[in-house]
C-alpha positions as CSV (number, residue, x, y, z in Angstrom):
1,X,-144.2,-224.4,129.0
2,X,-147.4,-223.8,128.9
3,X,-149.9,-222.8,126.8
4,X,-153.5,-222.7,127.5
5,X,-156.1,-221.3,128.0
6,X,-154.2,-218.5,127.3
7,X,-150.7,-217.9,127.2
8,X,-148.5,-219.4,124.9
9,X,-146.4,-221.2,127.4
10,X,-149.7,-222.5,126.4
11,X,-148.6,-220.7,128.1
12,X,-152.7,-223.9,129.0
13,X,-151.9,-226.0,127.7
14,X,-148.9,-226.3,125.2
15,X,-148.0,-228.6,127.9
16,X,-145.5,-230.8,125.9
17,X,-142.8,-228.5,126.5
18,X,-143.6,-228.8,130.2
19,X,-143.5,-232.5,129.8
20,X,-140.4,-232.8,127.6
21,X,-137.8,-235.5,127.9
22,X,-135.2,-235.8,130.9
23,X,-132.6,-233.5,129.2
24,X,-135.2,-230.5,130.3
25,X,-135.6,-231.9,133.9
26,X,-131.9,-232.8,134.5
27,X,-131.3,-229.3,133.7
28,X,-134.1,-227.7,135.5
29,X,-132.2,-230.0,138.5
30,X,-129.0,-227.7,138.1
31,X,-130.6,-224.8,138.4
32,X,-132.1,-226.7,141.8
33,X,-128.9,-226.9,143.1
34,X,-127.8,-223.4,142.6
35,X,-131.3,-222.4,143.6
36,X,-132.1,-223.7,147.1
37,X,-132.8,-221.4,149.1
38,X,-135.3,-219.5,146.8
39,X,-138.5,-218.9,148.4
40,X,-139.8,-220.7,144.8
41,X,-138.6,-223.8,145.9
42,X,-140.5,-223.8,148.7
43,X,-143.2,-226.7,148.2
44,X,-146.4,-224.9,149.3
45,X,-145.4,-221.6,147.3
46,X,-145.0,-223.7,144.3
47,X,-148.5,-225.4,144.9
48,X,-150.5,-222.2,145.5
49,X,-148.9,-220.0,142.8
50,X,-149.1,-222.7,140.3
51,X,-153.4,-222.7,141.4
52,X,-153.4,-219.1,141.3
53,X,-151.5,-218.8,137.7
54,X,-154.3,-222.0,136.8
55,X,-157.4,-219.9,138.8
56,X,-156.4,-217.0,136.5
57,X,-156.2,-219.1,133.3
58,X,-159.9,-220.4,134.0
59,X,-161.0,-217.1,134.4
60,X,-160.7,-216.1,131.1
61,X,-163.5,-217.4,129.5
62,X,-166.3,-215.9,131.7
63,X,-164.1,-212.7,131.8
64,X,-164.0,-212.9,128.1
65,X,-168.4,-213.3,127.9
66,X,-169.0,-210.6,130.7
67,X,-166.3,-208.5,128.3
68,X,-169.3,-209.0,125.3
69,X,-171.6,-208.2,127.7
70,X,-169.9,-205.0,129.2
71,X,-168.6,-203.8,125.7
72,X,-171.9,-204.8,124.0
73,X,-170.4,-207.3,121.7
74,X,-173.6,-209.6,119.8
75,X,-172.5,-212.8,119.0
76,X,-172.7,-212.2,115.4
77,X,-170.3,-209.0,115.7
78,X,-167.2,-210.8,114.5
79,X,-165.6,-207.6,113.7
80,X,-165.8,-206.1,117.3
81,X,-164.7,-209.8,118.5
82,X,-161.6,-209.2,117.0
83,X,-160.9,-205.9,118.0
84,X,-161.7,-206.9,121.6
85,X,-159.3,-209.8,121.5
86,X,-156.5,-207.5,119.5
87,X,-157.0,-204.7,122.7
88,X,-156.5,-207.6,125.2
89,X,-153.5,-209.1,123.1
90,X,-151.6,-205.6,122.9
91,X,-152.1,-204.7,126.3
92,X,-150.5,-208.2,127.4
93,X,-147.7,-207.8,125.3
94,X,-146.7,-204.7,126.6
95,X,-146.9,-205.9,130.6
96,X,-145.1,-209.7,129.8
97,X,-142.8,-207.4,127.9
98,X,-142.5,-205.1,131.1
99,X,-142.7,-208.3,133.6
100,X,-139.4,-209.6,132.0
101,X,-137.6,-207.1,131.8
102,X,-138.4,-206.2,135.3
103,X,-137.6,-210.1,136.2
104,X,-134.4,-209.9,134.5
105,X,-133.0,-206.3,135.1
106,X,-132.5,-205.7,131.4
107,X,-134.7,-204.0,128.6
108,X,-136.3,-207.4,126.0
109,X,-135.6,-206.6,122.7
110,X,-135.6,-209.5,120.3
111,X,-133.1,-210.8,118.3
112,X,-133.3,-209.6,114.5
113,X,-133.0,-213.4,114.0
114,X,-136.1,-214.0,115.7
115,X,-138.3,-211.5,114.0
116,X,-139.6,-214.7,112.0
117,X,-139.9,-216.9,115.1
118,X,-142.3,-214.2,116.7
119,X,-144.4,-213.5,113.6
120,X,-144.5,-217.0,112.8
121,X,-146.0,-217.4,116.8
122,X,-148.0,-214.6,116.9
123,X,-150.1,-215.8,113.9
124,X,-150.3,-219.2,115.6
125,X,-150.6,-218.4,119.3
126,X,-152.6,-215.2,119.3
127,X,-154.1,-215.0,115.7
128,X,-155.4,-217.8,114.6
129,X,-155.9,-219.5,118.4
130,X,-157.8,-216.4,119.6
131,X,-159.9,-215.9,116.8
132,X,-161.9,-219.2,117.2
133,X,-161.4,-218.9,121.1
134,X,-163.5,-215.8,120.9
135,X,-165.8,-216.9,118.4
136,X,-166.4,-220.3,120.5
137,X,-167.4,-218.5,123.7
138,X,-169.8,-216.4,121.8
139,X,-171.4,-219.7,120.8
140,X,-171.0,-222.2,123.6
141,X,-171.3,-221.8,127.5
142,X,-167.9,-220.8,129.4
143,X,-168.4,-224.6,131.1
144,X,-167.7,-226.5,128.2
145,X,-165.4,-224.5,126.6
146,X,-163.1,-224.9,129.9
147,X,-163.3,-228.2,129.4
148,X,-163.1,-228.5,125.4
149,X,-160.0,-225.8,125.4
150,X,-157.7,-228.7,127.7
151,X,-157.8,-230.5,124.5
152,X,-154.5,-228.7,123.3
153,X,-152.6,-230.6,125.7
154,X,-153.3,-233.3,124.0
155,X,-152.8,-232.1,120.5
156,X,-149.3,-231.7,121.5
157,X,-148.5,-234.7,122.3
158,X,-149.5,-236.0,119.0
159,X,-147.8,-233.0,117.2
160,X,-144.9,-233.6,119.4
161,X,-144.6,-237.2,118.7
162,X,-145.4,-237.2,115.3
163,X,-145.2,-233.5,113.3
164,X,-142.3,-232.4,115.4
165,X,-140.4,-235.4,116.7
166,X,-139.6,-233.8,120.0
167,X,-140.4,-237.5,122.0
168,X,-141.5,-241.1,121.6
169,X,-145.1,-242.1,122.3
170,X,-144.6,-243.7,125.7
171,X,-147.6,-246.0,127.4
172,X,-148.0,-243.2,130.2
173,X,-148.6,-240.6,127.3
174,X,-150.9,-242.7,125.3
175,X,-153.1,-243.6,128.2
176,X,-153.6,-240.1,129.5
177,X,-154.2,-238.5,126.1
178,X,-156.5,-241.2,125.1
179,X,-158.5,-240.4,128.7
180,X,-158.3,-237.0,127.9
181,X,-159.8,-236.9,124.8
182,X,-162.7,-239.2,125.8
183,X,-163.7,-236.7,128.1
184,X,-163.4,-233.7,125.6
185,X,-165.6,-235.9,123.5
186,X,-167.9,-236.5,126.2
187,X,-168.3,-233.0,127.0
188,X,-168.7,-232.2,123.0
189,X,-171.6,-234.8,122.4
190,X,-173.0,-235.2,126.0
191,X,-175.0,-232.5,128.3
192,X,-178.6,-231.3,127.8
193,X,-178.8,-232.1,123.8
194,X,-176.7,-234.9,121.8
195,X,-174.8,-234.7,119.5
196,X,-177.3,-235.5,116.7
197,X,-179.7,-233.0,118.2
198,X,-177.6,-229.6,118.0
199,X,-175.2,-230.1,121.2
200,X,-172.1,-229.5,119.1
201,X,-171.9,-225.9,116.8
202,X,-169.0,-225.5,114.0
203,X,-168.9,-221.8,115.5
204,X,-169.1,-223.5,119.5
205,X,-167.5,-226.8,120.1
206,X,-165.9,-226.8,116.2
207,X,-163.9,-223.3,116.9
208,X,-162.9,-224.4,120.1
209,X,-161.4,-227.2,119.2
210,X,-159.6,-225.4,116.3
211,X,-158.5,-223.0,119.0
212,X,-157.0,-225.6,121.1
213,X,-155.1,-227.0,118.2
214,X,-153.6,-223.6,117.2
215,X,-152.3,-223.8,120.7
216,X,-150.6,-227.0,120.6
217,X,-149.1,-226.0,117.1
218,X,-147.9,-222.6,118.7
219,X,-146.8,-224.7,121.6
220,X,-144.6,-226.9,120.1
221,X,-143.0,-223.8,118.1
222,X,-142.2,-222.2,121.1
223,X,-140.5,-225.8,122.1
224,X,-138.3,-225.1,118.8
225,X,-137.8,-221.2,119.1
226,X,-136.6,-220.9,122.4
227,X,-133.7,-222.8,121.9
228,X,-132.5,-220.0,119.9
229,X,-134.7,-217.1,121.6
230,X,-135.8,-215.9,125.4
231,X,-139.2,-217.5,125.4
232,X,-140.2,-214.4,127.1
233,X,-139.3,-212.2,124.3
234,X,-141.1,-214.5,122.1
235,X,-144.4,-214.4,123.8
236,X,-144.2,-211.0,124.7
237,X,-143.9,-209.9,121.1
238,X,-146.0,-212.3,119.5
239,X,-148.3,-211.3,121.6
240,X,-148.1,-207.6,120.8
241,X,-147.5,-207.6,117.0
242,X,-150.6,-210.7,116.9
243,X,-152.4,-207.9,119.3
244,X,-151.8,-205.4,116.8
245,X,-152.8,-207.0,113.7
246,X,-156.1,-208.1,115.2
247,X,-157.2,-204.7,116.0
248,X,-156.1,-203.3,112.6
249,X,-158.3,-206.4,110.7
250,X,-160.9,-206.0,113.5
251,X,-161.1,-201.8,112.8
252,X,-161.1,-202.2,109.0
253,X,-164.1,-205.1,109.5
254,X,-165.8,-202.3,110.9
255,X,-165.6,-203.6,114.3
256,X,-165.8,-200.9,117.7
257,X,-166.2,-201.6,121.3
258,X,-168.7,-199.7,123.3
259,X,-168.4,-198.6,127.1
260,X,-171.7,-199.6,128.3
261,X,-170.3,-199.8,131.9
262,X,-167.7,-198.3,134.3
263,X,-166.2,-202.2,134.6
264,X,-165.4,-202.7,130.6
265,X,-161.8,-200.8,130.9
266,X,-161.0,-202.6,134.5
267,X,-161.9,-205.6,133.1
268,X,-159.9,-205.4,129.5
269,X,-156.7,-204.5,131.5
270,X,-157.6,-207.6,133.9
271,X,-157.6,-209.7,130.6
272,X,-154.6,-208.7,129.7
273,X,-153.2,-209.5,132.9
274,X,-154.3,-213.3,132.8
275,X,-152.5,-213.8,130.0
276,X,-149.1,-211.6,131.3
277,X,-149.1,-212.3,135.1
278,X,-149.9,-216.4,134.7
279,X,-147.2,-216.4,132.2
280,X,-144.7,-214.7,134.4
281,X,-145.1,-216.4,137.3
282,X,-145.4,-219.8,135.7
283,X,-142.2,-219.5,134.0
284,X,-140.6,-218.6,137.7
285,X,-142.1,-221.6,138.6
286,X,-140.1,-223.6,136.5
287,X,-137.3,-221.9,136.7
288,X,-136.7,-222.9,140.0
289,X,-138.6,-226.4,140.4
290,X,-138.1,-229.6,138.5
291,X,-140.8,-229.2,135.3
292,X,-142.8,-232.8,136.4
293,X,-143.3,-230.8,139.8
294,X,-145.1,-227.8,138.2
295,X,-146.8,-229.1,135.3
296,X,-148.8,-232.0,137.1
297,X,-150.5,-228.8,138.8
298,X,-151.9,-228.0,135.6
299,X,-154.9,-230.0,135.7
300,X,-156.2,-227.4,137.9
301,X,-157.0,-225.0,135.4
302,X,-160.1,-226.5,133.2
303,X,-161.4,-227.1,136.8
304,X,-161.0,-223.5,137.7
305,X,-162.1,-222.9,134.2
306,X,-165.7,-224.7,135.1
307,X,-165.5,-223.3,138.3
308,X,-165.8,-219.7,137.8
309,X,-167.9,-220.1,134.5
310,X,-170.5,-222.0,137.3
311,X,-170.2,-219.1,139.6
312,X,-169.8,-215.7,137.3
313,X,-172.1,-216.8,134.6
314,X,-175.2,-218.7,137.0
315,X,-174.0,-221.9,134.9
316,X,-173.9,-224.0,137.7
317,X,-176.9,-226.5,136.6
318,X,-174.4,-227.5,133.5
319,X,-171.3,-227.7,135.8
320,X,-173.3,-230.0,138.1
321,X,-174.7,-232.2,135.2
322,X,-173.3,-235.5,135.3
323,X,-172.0,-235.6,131.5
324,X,-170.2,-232.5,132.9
325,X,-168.6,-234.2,136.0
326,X,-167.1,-237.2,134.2
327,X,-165.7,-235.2,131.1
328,X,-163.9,-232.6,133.8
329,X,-162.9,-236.2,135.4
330,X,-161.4,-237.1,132.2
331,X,-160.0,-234.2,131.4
332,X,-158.5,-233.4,134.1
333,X,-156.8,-236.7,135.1
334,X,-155.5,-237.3,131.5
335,X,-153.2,-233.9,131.8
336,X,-152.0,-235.4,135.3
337,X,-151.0,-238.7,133.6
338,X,-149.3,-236.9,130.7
339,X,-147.2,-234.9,133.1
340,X,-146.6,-237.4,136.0
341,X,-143.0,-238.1,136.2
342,X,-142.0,-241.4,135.1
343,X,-140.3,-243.1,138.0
């Protein structure tokens, strides 16, 4: 699954259950057989709905600083942050919610077994992880935040290998999470200012990071839950009772969101729709393809992710920079080693 930026597959970047052991791909092979003629099969479908699914996940953080500027959100407004965030996160609930259902031609309702699975995720993947993730883009550009976010797929692999027990540390995994991090490091201490001269913020760079490990924890979880639970019930839910409890806290901070512009409702429900519609169609994807096939597509999305920051937020003088370059490099080719299939 994944993770990521946004959705708790990673749903960006919980990749490790995408890049599980060869139980998951032997069965994912079965449902190959039984699949073949599904247009998701299809080699070029798989290619450009896995970009689009990655394109939408990079979106979110510009989308998420135009939403401060469109709602007028200061960066000191914690309370309205959280509200914002809660909005988005109930919204999304209700349309993955909707979007399975439709999928699977039955009504989700959840297991009363797995009401702990779901609140035990939605504090994880939605509470905790977007709480820092909205405080880090009110502090730090949406360029390296892109970039700093894809460090929760490699979290997981050392929560996977060593909090969880799901795998072995392999030579393949090492190498690609070690790459990995050097370019989230790079990107943390590099750019206009060093390290020692401000570059990296406990409310920027430090909250993102904490937000990428809340991912990979939630990740992982969902690795254990859905043995037991539809994955899409869990994130659906988690995402709406995590939505709910963020604009209750949010409300009683004293938090509110002003319309300043005729975009701010368009672009909330378009928010919500990043985190629903990538996680939808990323867990067709997998249903019909071999797991390696999809997930090595994933590091597409801090690309997309510095991408559209460059272009919707005029931040292409830091996506150019060559600390910029090399740590997108990094990061990017360290989630393609991690999810490679082994030959």
């Amino acid at each position: 699954m994944k993770t990521g930026n946004d959705i708790s597959f990673n749903v960006v970047s919980s990749t490790i259950s995408q890049s599980d052991s060869s139980e998951s791909g032997e069965k994912t092979n079965k449902d190959l057989n039984s699949n073949k003629k599904s247009i998701w099969t299809r080699l070029p479908i798989v290619i450009l709905t896995a970009i689009f699914c990655c394109t939408l996940w990079g979106s979110a953080s510009p989308a998420i600083k135009i939403g401060y500027e469109l709602f007028a959100i200061a960066p000191g407004d914690t309370p309205s942050r959280i509200l914002f965030a809660g909005t988005r996160f109930i919204i999304a609930g209700i349309m993955v919610i909707v979007f399975g259902s439709i999928l699977q031609k039955k009504v989700l309702i959840p297991k009363k077994s797995s009401i702990l699975y779901i609140l035990v995720l939605a504090c994880f993947q939605t509470i905790l992880q977007y709480i820092f993730f909205y405080m880090a883009l009110a502090f730090t550009s949406g360029v390296r935040g892109s970039i700093i976010n894809a460090a929760g797929s490699f979290f997981s692999i050392l929560l996977a290998v060593y909090a969880f027990r799901f795998e072995k540390l392999s030579v393949r995994k090492a190498a690609g999470m070690l790459i990995g991090f050097l370019g989230v490091f790079l990107c943390v201490t590099g750019g206009s200012a060093s390290f020692l001269e401000g570059g990296f913020s406990i409310q920027g760079e430090g909250a993102m990071l904490i937000a990428a490990f809340a991912s990979a924890v939630a990740g992982c979880f969902i690795k254990l839950f859905s043995q037991k639970e539809n994955p899409v019930i869990l994130s659906g839910y988690q995402f709406f009772i995590g939505g709910i409890v963020m604009s209750i806290v949010g409300k009683l901070m004293g938090g509110n969101l002003t319309i300043v512009s005729a975009g701010s409702i368009p672009l909330l429900v378009y928010m919500a729709f990043i985190s629903a519609g990538a996680y939808t169609l990323w867990g067709v994807l997998l249903k019909y393809n071999p797991v390696s096939t999809v997930t090595v597509l994933g590091f597409v999305n801090p690309v997309m992710g510095v991408i559209l920051s460059a272009i919707f937020l005029h931040e292409g003088a830091e996506a150019l920079s060559i600390y910029t370059l090399i740590a997108l490099v990094l990061v990017s080719l360290g989630i393609y080693i991690i999810n490679k299939k082994s030959k």
